[in-house]
C-alpha atoms as a printed R data frame, in Angstrom:
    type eleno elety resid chain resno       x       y       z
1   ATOM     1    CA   UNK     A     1 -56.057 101.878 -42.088
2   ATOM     2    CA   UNK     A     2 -55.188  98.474 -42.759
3   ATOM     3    CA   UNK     A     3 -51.845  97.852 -45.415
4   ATOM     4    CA   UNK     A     4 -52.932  96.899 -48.846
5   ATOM     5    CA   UNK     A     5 -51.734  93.917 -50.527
6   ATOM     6    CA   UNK     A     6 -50.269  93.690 -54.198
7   ATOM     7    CA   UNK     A     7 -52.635  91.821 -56.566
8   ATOM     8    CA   UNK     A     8 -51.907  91.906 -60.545
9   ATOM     9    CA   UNK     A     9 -49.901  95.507 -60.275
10  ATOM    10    CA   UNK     A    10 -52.240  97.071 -58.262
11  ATOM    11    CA   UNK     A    11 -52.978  97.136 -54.509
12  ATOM    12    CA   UNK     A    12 -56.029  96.330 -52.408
13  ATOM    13    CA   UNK     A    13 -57.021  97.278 -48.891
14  ATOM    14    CA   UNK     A    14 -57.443  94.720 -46.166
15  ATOM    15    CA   UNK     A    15 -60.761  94.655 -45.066
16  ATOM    16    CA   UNK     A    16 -61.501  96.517 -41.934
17  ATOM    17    CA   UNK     A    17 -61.292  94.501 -38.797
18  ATOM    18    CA   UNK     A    18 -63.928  94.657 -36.005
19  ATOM    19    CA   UNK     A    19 -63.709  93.132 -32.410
20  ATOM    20    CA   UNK     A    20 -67.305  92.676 -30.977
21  ATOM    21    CA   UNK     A    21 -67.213  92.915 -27.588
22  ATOM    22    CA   UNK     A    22 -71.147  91.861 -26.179
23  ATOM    23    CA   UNK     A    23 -72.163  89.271 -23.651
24  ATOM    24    CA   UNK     A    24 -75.554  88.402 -25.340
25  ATOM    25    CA   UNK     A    25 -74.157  85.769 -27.779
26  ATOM    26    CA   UNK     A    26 -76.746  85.236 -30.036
27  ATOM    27    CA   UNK     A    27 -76.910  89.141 -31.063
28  ATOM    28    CA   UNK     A    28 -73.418  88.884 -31.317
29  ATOM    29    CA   UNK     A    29 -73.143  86.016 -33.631
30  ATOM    30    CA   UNK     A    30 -75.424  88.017 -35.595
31  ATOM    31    CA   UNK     A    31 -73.781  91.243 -35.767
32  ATOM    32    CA   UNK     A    32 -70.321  89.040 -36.536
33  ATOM    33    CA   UNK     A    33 -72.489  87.557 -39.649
34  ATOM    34    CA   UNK     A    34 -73.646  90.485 -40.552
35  ATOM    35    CA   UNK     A    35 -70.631  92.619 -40.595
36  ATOM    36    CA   UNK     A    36 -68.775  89.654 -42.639
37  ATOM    37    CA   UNK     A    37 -70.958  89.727 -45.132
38  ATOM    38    CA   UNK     A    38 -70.533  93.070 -46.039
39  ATOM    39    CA   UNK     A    39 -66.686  92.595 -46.111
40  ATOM    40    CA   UNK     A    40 -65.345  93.384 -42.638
41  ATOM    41    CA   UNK     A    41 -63.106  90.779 -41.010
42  ATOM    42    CA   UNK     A    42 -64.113  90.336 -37.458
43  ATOM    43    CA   UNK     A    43 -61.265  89.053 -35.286
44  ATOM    44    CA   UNK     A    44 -62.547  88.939 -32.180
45  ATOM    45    CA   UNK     A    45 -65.316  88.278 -30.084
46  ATOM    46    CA   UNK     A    46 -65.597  88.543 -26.416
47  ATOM    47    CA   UNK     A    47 -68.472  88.910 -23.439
48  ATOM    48    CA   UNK     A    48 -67.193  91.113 -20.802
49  ATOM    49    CA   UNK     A    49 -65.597  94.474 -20.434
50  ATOM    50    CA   UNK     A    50 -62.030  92.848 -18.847
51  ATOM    51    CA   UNK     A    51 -61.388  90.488 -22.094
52  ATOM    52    CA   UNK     A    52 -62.607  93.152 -24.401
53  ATOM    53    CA   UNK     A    53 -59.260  95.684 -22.644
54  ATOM    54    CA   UNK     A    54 -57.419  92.446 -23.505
55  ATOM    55    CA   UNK     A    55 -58.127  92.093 -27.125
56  ATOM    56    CA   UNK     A    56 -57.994  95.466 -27.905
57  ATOM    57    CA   UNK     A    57 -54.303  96.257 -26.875
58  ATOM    58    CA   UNK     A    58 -53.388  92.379 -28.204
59  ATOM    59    CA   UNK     A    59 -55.113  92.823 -31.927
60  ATOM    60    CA   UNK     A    60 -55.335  96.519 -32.588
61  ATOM    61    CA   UNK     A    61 -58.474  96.044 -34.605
62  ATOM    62    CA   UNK     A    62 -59.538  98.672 -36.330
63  ATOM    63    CA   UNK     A    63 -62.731  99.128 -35.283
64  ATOM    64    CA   UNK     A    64 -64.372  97.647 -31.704
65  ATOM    65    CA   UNK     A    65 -67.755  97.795 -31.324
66  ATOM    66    CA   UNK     A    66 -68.932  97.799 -27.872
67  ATOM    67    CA   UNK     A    67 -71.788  97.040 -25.494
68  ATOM    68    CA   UNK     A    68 -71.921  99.303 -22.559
69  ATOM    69    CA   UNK     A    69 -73.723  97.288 -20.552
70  ATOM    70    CA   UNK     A    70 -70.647  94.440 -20.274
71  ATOM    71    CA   UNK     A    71 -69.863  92.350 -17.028
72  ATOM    72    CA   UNK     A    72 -67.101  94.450 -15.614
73  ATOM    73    CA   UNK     A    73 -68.536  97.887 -16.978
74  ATOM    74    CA   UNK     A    74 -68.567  98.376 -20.572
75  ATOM    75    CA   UNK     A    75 -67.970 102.575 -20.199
76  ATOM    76    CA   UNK     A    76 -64.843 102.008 -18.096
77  ATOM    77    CA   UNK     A    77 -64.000  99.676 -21.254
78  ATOM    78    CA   UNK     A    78 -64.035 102.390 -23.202
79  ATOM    79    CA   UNK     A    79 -61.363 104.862 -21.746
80  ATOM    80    CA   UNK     A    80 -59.292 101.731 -21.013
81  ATOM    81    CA   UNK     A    81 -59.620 100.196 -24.653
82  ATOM    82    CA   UNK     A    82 -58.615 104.045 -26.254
83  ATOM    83    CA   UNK     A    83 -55.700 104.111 -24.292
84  ATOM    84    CA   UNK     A    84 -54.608 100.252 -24.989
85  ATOM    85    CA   UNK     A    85 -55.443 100.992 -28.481
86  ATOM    86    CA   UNK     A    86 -55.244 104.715 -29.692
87  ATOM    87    CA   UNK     A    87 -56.061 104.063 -33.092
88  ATOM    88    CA   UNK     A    88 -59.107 102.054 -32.761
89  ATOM    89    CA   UNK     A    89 -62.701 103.105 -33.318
90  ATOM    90    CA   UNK     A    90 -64.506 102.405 -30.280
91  ATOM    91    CA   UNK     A    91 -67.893 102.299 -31.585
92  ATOM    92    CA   UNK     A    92 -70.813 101.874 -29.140
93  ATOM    93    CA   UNK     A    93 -73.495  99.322 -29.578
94  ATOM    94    CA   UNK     A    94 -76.375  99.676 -27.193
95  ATOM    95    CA   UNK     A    95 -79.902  99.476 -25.639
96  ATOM    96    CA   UNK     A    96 -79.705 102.475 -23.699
97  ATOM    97    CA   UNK     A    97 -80.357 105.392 -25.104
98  ATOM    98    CA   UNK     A    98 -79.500 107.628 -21.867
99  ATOM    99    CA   UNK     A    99 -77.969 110.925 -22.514
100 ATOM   100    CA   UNK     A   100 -75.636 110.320 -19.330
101 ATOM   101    CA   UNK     A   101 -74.451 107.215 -21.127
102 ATOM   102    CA   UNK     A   102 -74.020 108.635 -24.707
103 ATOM   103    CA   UNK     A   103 -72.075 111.600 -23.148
104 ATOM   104    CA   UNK     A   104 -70.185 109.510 -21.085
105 ATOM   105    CA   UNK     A   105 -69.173 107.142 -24.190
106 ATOM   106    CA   UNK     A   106 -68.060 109.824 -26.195
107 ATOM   107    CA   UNK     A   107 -66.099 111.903 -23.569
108 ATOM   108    CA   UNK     A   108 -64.260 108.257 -22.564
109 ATOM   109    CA   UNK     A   109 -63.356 108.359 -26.128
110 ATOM   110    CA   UNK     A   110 -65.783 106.638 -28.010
111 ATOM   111    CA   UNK     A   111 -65.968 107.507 -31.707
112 ATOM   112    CA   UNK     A   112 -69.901 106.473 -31.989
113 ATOM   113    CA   UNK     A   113 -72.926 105.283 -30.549
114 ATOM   114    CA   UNK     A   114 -75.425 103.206 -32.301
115 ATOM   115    CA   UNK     A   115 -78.177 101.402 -30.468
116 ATOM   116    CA   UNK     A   116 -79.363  97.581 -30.671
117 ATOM   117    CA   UNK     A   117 -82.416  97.225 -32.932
118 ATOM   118    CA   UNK     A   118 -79.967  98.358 -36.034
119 ATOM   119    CA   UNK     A   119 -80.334  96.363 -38.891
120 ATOM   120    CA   UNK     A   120 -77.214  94.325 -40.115
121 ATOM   121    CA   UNK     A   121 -77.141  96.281 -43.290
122 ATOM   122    CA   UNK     A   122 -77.693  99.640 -41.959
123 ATOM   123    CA   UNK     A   123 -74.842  99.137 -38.929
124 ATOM   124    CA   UNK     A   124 -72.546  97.377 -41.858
125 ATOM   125    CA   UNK     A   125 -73.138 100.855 -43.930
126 ATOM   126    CA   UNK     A   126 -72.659 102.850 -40.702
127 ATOM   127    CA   UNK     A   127 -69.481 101.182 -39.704
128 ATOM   128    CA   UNK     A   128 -68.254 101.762 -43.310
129 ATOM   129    CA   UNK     A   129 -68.591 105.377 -43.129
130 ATOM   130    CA   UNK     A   130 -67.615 105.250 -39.677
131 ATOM   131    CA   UNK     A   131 -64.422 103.885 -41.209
132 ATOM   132    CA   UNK     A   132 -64.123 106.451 -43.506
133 ATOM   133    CA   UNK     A   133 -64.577 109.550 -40.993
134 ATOM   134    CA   UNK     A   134 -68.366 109.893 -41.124
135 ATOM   135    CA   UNK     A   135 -69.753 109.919 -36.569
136 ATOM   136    CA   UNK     A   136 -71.701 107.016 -36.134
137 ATOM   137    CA   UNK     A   137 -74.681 108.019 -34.075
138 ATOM   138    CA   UNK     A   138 -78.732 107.166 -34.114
139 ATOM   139    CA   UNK     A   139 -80.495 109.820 -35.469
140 ATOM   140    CA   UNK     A   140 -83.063 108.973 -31.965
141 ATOM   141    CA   UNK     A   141 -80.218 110.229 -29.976
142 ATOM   142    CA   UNK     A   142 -79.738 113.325 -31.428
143 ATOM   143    CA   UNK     A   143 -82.948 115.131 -29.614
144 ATOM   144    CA   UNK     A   144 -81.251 113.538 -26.308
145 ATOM   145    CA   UNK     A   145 -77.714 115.117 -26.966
146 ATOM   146    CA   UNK     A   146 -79.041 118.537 -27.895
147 ATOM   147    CA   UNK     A   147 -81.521 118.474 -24.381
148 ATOM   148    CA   UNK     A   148 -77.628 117.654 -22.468
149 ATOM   149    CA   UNK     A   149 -76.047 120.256 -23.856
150 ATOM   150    CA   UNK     A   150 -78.693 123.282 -23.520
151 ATOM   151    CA   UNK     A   151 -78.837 121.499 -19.531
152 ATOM   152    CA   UNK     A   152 -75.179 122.653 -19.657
153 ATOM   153    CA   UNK     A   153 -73.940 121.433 -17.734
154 ATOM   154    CA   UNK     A   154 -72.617 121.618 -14.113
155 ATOM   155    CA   UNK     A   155 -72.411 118.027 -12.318
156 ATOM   156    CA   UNK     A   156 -72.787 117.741  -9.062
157 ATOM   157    CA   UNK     A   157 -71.018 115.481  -6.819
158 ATOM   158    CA   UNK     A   158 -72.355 114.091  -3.369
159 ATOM   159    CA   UNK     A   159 -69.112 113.605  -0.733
160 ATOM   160    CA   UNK     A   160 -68.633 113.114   2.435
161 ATOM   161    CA   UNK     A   161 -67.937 116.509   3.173
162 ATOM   162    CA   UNK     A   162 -70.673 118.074   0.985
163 ATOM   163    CA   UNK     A   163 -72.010 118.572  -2.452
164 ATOM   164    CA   UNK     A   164 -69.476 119.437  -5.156
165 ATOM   165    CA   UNK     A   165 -69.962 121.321  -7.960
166 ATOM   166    CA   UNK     A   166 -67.576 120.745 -11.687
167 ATOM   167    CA   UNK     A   167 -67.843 122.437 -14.260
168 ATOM   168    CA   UNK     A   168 -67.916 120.186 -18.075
169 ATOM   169    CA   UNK     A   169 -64.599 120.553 -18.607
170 ATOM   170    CA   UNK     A   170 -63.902 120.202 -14.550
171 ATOM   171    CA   UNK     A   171 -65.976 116.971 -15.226
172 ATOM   172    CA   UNK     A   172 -64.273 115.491 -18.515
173 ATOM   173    CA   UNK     A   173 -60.410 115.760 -16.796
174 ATOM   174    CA   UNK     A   174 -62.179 114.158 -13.672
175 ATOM   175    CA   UNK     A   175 -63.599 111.267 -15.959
176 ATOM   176    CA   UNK     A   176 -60.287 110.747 -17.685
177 ATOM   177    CA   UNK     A   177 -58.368 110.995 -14.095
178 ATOM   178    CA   UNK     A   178 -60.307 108.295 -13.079
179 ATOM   179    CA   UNK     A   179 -59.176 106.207 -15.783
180 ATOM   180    CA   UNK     A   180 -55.676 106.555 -15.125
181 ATOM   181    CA   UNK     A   181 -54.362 108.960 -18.101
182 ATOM   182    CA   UNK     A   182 -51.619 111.487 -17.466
183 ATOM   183    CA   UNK     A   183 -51.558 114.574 -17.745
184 ATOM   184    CA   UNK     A   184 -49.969 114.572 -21.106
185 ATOM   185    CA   UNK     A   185 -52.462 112.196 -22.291
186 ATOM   186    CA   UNK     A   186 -55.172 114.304 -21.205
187 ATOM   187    CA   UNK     A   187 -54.161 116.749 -22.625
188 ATOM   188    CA   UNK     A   188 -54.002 115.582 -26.144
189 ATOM   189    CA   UNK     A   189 -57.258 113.766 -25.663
190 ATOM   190    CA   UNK     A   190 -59.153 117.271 -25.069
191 ATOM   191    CA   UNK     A   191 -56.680 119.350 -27.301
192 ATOM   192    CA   UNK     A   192 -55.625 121.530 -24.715
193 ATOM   193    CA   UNK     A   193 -52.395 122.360 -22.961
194 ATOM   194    CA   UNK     A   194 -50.842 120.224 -20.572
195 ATOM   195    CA   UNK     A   195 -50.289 123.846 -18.709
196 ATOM   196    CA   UNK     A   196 -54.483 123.979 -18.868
197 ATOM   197    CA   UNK     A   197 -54.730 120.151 -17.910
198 ATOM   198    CA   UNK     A   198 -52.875 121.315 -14.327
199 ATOM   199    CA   UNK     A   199 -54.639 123.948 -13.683
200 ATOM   200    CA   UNK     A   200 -58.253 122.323 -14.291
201 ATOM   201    CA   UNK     A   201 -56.417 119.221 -11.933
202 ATOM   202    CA   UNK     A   202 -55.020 122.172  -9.157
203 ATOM   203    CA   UNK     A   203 -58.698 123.216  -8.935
204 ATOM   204    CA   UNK     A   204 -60.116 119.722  -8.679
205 ATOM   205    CA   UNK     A   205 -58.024 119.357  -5.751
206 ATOM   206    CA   UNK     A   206 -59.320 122.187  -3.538
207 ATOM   207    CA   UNK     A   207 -63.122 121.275  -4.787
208 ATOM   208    CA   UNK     A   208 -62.504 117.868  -3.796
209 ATOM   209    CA   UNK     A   209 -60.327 119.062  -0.444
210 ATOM   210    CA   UNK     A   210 -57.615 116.501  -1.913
211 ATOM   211    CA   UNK     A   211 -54.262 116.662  -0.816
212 ATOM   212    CA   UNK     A   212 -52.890 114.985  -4.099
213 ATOM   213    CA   UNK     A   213 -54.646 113.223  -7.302
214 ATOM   214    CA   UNK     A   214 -54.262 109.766  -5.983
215 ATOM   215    CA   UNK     A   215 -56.671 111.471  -2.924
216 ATOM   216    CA   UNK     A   216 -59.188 112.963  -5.835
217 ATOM   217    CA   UNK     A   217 -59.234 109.800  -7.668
218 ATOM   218    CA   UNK     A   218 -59.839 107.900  -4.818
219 ATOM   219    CA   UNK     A   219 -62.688 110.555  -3.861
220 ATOM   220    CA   UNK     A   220 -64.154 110.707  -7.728
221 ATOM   221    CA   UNK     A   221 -64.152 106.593  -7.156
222 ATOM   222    CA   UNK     A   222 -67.208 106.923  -4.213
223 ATOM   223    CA   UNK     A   223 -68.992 109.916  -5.827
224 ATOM   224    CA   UNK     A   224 -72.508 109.783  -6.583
225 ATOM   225    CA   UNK     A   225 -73.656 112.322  -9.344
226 ATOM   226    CA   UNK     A   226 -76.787 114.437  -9.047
């Protein structure tokens, strides 16, 4: 949360501030407009997933909301904007409504996922709670989340040397290898032991018949998911 200022003996909070990261530039003039009005101070807006990585780590903001569907892949944003920015909100802003996608957002490290069609008053009142610890999510996507978790969730890999099989949490260290994060880092991003983290990486390895986790990286990196 933002420092408050001193005003006549008592102290008030900085308005939240947002960076809106979405290449269609009238929506996001409207969303900045929007969110303004209702007291956020936007401090950034950008149009592709690379500048987006950029102004996260340079202005901290304390919320970003994010279209997926960026130049430069908007979900790869996402990992690389929590780690540049550990504090920030990453907030999703989006027209698909894919259950791949909304899993993939949060397990990246998105905070919420709200699609395009949102009023400005409804996403201003959703930020707000956002802000104050209430999940951000479209009530539409809820039916799609349960379906992906009953479906439970084995993925399935297609290599070169055969089909591959992860389990979920097989999957989310995979997805967060990928991005770069150590093991440490992993760790605290799925609240388990680093101890845990190795051994879900050690049996990564012989799935993916890697010799090391720059080889399953650079395998996870050519997949193709079934």
């Amino acid at each position: 949360m933002n420092a408050g200022r001193p005003a006549g003996g008592k102290v008030e909070l900085e308005p939240p501030s947002v960076l809106v990261a979405d290449d269609d530039i009238p929506h996001r003039r409207g969303v900045r407009e929007a969110l303004e009005a209702h007291g956020f101070s936007v401090v950034g807006e950008v149009s592709d997933a690379a500048a987006a990585i950029g102004a996260a780590g340079r202005l901290k903001p304390d919320i970003c909301l994010i279209e997926i569907e960026l130049p430069e892949e908007g979900l790869t944003a996402v990992g690389r904007i929590a780690k540049a920015s550990p504090k920030t909100l990453i907030v999703v802003l989006s027209r698909s409504d894919r259950s791949e996608d909304v899993v993939t957002a949060f397990t990246r490290g998105a905070s919420g996922y709200l699609l395009k069609g949102i009023s400005g008053d409804q996403l201003a009142s959703t930020l707000r709670g956002a802000y104050g610890g209430e999940p951000p999510l479209s009530r539409s996507l809820v039916p799609h989340l349960v379906d992906e978790i009953r479906r439970g969730s084995a993925r399935r890999l297609s290599l070169p040397g055969g089909p591959v099989t992860l389990t979920p949490r097989e999957w989310e260290v995979a997805e967060l290898l990928r991005e770069g994060h150590s093991t440490a880092e992993i760790a605290t991003r799925l609240g388990v032991s680093p101890i845990t983290v190795r051994r879900h990486v050690g049996l990564l390895l012989r799935k993916l018949d890697a010799e090391s986790r720059e080889d399953a990286v650079a395998k996870l990196r050519s997949y193709r998911r079934r």
